[in-house]
C-alpha positions as CSV (number, residue, x, y, z in Angstrom):
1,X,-37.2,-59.9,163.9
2,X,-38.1,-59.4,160.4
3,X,-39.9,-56.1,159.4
4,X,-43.4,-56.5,158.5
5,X,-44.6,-55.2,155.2
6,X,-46.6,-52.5,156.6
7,X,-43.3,-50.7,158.4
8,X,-41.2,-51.5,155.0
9,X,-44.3,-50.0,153.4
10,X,-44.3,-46.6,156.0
11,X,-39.9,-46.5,155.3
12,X,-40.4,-47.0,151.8
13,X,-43.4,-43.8,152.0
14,X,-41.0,-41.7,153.9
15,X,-37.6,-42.0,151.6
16,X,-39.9,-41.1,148.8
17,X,-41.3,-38.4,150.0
18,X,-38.2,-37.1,151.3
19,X,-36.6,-37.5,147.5
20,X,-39.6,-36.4,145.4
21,X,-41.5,-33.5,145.6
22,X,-44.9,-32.9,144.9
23,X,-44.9,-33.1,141.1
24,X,-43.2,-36.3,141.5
25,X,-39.9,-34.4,140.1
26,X,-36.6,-35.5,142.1
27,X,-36.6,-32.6,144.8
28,X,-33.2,-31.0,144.4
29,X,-33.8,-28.3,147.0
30,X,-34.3,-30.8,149.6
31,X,-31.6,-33.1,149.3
32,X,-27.9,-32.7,147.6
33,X,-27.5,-34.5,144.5
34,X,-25.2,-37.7,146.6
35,X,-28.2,-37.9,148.8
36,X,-30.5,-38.2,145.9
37,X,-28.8,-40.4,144.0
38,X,-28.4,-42.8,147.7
39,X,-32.2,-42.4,148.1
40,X,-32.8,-43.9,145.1
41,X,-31.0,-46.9,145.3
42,X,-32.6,-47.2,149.2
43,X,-35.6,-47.1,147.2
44,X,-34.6,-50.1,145.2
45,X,-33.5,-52.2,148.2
46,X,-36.6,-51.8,150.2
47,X,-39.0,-52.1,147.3
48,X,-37.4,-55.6,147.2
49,X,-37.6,-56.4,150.9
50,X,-41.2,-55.4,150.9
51,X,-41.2,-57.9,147.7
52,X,-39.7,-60.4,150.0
53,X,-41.8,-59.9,153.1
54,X,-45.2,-60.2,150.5
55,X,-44.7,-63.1,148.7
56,X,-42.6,-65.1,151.6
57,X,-39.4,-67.3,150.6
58,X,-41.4,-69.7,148.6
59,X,-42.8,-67.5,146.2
60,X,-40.4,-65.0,146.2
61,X,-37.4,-67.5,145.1
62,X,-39.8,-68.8,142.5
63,X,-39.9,-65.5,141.4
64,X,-36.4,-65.0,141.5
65,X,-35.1,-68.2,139.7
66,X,-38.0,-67.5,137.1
67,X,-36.4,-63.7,136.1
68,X,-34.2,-65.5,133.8
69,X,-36.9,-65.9,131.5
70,X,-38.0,-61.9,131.5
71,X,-34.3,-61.3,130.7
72,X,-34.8,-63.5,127.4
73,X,-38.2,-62.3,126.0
74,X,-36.5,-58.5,127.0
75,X,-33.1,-60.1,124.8
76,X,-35.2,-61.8,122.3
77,X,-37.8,-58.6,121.5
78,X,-35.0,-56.3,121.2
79,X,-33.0,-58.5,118.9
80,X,-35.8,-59.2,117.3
81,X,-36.1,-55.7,116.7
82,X,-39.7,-54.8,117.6
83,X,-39.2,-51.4,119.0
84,X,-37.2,-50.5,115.8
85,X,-40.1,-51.4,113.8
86,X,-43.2,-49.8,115.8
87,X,-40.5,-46.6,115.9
88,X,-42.6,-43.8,117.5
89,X,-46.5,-43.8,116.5
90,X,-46.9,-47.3,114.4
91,X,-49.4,-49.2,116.3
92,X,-49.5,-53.1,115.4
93,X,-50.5,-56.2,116.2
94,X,-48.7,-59.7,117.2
95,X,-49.3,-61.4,114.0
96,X,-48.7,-58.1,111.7
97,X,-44.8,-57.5,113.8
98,X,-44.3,-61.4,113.4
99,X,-45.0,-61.3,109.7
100,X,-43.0,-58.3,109.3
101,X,-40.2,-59.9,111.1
102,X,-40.3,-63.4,109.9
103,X,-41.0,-65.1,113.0
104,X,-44.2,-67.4,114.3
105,X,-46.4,-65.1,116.5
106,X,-46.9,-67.1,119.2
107,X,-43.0,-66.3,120.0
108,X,-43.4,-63.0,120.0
109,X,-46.8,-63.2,121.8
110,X,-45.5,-64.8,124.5
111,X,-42.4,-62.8,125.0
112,X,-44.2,-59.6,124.9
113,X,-46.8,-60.9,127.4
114,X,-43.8,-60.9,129.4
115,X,-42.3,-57.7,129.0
116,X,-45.9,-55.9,129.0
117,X,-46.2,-56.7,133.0
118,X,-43.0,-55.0,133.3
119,X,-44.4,-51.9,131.8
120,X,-43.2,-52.3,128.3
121,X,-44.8,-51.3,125.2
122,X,-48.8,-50.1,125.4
123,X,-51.6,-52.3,124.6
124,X,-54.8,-51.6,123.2
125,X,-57.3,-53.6,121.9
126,X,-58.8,-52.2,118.3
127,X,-62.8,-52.0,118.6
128,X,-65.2,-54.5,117.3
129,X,-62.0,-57.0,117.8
130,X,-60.1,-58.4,121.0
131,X,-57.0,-58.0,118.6
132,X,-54.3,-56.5,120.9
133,X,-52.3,-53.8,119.1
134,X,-48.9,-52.6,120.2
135,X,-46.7,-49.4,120.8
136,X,-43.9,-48.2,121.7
137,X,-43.9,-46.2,125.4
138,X,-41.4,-44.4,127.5
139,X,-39.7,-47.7,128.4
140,X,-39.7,-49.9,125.6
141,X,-38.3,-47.0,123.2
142,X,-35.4,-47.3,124.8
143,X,-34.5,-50.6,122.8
144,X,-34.8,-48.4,119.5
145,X,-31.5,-48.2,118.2
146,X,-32.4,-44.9,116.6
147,X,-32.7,-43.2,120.7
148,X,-30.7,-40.9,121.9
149,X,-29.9,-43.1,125.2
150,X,-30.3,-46.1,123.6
151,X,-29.6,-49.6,125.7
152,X,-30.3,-51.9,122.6
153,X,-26.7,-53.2,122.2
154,X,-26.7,-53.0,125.9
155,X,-29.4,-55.9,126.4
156,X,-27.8,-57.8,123.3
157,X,-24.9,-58.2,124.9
158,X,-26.5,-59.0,129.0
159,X,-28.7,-61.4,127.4
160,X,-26.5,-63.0,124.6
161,X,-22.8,-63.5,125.9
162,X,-23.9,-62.7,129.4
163,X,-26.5,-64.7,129.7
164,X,-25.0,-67.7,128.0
165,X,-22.0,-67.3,130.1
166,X,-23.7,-67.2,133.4
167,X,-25.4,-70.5,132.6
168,X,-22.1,-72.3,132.2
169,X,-20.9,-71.0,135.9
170,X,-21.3,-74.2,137.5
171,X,-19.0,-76.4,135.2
172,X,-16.7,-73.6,135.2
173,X,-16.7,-73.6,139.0
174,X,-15.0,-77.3,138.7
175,X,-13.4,-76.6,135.5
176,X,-9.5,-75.8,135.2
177,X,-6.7,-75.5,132.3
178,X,-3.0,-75.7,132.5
179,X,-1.3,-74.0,135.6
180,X,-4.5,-74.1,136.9
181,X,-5.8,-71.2,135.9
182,X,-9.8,-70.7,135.5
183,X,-11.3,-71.7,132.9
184,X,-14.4,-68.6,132.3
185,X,-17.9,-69.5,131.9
186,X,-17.8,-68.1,128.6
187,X,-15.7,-70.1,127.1
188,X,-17.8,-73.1,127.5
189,X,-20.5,-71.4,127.1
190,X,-18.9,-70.6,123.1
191,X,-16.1,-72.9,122.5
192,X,-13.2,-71.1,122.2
193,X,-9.9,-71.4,123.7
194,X,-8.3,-67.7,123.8
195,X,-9.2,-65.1,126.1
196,X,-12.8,-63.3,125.4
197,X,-11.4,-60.2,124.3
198,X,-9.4,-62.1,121.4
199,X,-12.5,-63.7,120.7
200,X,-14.7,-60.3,120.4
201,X,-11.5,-59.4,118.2
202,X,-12.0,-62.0,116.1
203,X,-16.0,-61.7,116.3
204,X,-15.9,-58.4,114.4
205,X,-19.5,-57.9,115.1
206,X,-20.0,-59.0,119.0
207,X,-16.6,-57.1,119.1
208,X,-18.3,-53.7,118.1
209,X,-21.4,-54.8,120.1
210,X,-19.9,-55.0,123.0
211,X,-17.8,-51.4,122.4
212,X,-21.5,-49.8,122.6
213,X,-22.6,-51.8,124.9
214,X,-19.8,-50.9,127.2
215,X,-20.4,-47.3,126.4
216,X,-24.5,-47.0,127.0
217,X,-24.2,-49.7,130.8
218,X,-21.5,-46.4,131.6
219,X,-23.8,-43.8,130.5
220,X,-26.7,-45.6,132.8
221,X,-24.0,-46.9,136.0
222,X,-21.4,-44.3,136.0
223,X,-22.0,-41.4,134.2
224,X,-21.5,-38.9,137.3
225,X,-18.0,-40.1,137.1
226,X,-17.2,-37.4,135.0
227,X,-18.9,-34.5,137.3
228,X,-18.3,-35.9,140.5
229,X,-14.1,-36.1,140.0
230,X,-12.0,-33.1,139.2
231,X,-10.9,-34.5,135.8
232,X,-9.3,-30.9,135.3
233,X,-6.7,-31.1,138.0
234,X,-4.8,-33.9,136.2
235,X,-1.9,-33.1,134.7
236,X,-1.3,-34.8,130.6
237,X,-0.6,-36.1,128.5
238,X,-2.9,-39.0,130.5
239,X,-2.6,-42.5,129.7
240,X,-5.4,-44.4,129.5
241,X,-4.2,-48.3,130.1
242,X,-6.5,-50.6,128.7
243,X,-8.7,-47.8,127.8
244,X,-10.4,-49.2,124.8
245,X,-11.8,-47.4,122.1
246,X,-11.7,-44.2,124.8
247,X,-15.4,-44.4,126.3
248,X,-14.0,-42.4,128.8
249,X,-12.4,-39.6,126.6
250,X,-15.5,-39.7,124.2
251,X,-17.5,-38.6,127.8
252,X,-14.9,-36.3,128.6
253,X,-14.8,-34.3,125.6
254,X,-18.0,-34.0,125.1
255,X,-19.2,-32.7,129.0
256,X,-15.8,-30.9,129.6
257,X,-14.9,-29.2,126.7
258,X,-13.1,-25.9,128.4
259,X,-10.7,-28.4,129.6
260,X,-7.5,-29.0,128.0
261,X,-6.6,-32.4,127.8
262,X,-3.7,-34.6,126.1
263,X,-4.8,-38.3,126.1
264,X,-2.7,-41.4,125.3
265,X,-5.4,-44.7,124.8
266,X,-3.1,-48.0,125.6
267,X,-4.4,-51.0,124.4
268,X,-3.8,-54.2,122.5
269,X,-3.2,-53.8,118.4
270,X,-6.1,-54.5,117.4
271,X,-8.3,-52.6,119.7
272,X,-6.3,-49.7,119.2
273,X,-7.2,-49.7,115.7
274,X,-10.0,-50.2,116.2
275,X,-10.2,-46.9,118.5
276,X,-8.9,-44.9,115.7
277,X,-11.5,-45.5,113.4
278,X,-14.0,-44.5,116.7
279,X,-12.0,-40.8,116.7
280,X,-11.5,-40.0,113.0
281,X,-15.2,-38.9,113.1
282,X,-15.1,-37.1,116.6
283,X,-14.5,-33.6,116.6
284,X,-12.4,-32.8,119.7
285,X,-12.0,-29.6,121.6
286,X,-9.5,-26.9,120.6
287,X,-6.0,-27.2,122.7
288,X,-6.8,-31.2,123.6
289,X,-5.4,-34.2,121.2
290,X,-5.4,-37.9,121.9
291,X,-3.1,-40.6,120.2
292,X,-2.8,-44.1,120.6
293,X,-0.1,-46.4,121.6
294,X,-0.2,-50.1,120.9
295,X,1.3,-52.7,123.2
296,X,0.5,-55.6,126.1
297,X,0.1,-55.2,129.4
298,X,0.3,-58.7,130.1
299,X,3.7,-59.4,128.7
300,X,6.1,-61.0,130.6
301,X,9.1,-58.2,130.8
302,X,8.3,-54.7,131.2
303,X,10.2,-53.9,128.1
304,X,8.2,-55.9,125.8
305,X,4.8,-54.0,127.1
306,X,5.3,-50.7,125.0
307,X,3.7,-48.8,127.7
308,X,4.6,-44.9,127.8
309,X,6.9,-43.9,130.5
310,X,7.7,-40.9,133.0
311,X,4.4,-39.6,132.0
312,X,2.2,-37.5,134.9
313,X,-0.7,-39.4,134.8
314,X,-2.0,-43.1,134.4
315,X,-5.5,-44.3,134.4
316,X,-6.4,-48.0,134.9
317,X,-10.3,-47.9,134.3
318,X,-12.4,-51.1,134.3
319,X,-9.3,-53.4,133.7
320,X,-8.8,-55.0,137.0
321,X,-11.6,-56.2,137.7
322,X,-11.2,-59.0,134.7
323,X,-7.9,-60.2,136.4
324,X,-6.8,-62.8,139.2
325,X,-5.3,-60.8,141.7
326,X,-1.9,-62.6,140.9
327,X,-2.4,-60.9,137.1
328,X,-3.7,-57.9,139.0
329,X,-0.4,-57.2,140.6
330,X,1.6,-58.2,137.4
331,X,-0.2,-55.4,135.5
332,X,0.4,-53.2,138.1
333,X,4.2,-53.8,138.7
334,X,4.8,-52.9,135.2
335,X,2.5,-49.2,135.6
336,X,4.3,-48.5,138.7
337,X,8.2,-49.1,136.5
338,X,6.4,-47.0,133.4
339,X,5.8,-44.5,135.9
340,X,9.1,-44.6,137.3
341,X,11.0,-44.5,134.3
342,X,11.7,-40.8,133.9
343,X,12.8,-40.1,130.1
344,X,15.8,-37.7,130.3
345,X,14.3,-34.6,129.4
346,X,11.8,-34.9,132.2
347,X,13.4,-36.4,135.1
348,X,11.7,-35.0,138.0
349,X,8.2,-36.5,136.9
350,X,5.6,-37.2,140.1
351,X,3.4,-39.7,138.6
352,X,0.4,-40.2,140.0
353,X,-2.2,-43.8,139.1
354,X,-5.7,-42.8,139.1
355,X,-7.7,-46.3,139.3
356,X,-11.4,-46.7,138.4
357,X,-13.2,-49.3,139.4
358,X,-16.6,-51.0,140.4
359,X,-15.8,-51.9,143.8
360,X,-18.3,-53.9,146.3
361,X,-19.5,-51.6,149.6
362,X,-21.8,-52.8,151.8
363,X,-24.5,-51.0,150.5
364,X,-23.7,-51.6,146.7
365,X,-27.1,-51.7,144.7
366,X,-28.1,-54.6,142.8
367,X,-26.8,-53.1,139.5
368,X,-23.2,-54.0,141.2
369,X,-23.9,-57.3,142.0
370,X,-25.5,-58.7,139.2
371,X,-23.0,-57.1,137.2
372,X,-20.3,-59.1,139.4
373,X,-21.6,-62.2,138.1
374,X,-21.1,-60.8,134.8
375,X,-17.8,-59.9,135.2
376,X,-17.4,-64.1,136.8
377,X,-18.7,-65.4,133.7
378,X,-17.0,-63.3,130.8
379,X,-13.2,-64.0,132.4
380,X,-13.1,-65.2,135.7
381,X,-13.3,-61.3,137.1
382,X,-14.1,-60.3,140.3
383,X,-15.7,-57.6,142.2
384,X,-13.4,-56.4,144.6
385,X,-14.1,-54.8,148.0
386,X,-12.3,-51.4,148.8
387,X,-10.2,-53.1,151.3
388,X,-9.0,-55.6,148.7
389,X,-7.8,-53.4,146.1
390,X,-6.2,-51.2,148.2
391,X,-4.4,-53.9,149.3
392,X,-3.3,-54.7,145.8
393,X,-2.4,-51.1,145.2
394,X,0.1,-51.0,148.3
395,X,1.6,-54.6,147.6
396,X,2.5,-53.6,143.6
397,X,4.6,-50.9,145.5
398,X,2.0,-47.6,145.5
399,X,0.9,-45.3,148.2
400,X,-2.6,-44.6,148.2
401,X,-3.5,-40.8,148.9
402,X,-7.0,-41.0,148.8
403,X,-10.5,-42.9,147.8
404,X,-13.1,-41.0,146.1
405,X,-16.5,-42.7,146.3
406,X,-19.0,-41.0,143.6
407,X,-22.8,-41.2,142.2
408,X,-21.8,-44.2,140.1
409,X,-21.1,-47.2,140.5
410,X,-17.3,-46.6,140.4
411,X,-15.0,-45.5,143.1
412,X,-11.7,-44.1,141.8
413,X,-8.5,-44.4,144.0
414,X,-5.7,-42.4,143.9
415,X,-1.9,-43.6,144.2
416,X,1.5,-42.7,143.8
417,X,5.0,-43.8,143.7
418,X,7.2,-43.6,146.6
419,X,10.3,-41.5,145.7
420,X,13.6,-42.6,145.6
421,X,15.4,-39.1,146.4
């Protein structure tokens, strides 16, 4: 039997009470930091059941199918720029932002009628007038590209390429290309043929938005990842496969500083470059370094990958997940030869793979599993269970030690290479 709203409503009561304390500040003498960062996300799951039990199935799947609009006036206002213009004490009204902005008011009227029952922006009406004047607030100066924790090219990207892609899921679904290999929502959704990261290559500009976006959906997701895993027990030089333009190094050299770390970022030629001019203005920590090897995980023979060999330690950090799990155990066949490859002057190497990803638990928050449907749409990905990439892990020829399930999002997995002696 269903749970009415009134016990949803007394479980909600107690969880919150049990998190915050009387000042409404996250009660850290109560409950360890894992448990806090559990409660809230029990939080989230039974606000929506009570949600659920208030509105019925009717109303609450109108509700649902209708959230796709919130998504675009929160996409539109941001690209739009609004916060960016109010900064931190204008105060303005509709058709004074419009004008500014060069768009029709009744847009932005509309759109900010949407995002105002969400808690967006303040209103206030200016006396002797029912003129509504706007300002920024706690929430919506977060769309500022000036903030300090700044999500603007975050949204850009959710409700631009996300967005768009997501809408094209259905043709997709029924949609194949030679060798019968899927065709991604995005595509469609953009016309183009190549893979989506060639095409952010080639799109300079969504190229560099996504970089940042990647970077602040981290910060928000998984930015525990680098408290909650002894980062300082690995042993480097550590090569980072498909590791971008470094997110994860940026994080780690800024929050671990008295850690000495040797970093080698593996990617394609043009990200890679692109990574370089990302470090030449970072200032890094005495006694670490990080260089940058080009090269293609994807290639057909091992030897045409370039990837580093016989070194200690190999990341794979939010790669997988883009891949079939036929491509999956390609990339990792050639990780487990580069880590068994010992160069001469080193050849008693034990290598170990650390793998970070998003993987699906039963009680995954919803962050997780709209995200999945992100990951569907941009190339096909998939949000694997535990179980399943485990599975992966042993069949490419590993031996898991152990699974590491943090305050993130992510759950990293540790593996090895049998030896041969």
């Amino acid at each position: 039997m269903d749970k009415t709203p009134i016990l949803i409503a007394e479980q909600l009561l107690k969880i919150v009470k049990r998190t915050y304390g009387a000042d409404d500040v996250l009660s850290g003498s109560q409950l360890s930091p894992s448990e806090v960062h559990d409660s809230k996300y029990q939080i989230e799951d039974l606000c929506g059941q009570l949600l659920r039990s208030v509105l019925g199935p009717l109303g609450y799947t109108v509700l649902l199918a209708e959230s796709c609009q919130e998504s675009s006036a929160l996409g539109f206002v941001t690209a739009l720029g609004v916060p960016d213009l109010l900064g931190d004490d204008k105060s303005m009204s509709a058709q004074e932002i419009s004008d500014a902005l060069g768009v029709r008011s009744k847009y932005l009227k509309v759109a900010m009628s949407c995002l105002t029952k969400h808690g967006y922006f303040d209103e206030a009406k200016a006396h002797a007038t029912d003129v509504v004047a706007y300002r920024n607030n706690e929430l919506s100066s977060i769309l500022k590209e000036s903030h300090p924790s700044t999500l603007k090219d975050a949204v850009g990207f959710i409700c631009d390429e996300g967005f768009k892609a997501t809408s094209h899921l259905l043709p997709a679904s029924k949609t194949t290309s030679s060798g019968d290999k899927d065709t991604p929502a995005i595509n469609l959704a953009f016309g183009f043929d190549q893979s989506v990261f060639e095409w952010m290559s080639r799109e300079a500009w969504r190229g560099r938005r996504m970089g940042n976006a990647m970077q602040q959906l981290h910060r928000v997701a998984n930015g525990n990842v680098i408290f909650d895993y002894e980062w300082s027990k690995l042993t480097s030089p550590i090569v980072d496969i498909g590791g971008g333009i470094g997110s994860l190094e940026l994080a780690l050299a800024k929050n671990r500083p008295q850690d000495q770390f040797q970093f080698v970022i593996f990617d394609i030629p043009e990200t890679t470059e692109n990574a370089k001019k990302v470090w030449k203005e970072q200032v890094l920590p005495e006694h670490s370094s990080i260089t940058f090897q080009a090269g293609n995980f994807m290639a057909p023979a091992f030897e045409e990958t370039s990837l580093p060999i016989g070194k200690p330690t190999y990341i794979i950090r939010h790669v997988l997940h883009d891949w079939s799990d036929e491509e999956v155990l390609h990339i990792l066949k050639h990780v487990r030869t580069a880590m068994s490859t010992h160069p001469t002057d080193n050849p008693t190497t034990q290598s170990k793979l650390i793998l970070c990803e998003m993987l699906l638990h039963p009680d995954s928050h919803r962050f997780i599993r709209t995200t999945s449907m992100q990951l569907l749409s941009l190339n096909s990905g998939l949000t694997r269970t535990e179980t399943e990439m485990i599975r992966l892990v042993e069949e490419a020829g590993f031996v898991v030690i152990r699974s590491h399930k943090m305050r993130a999002a992510d759950t990293i997995i540790e593996a090895t290479v049998p030896s041969t002696r």
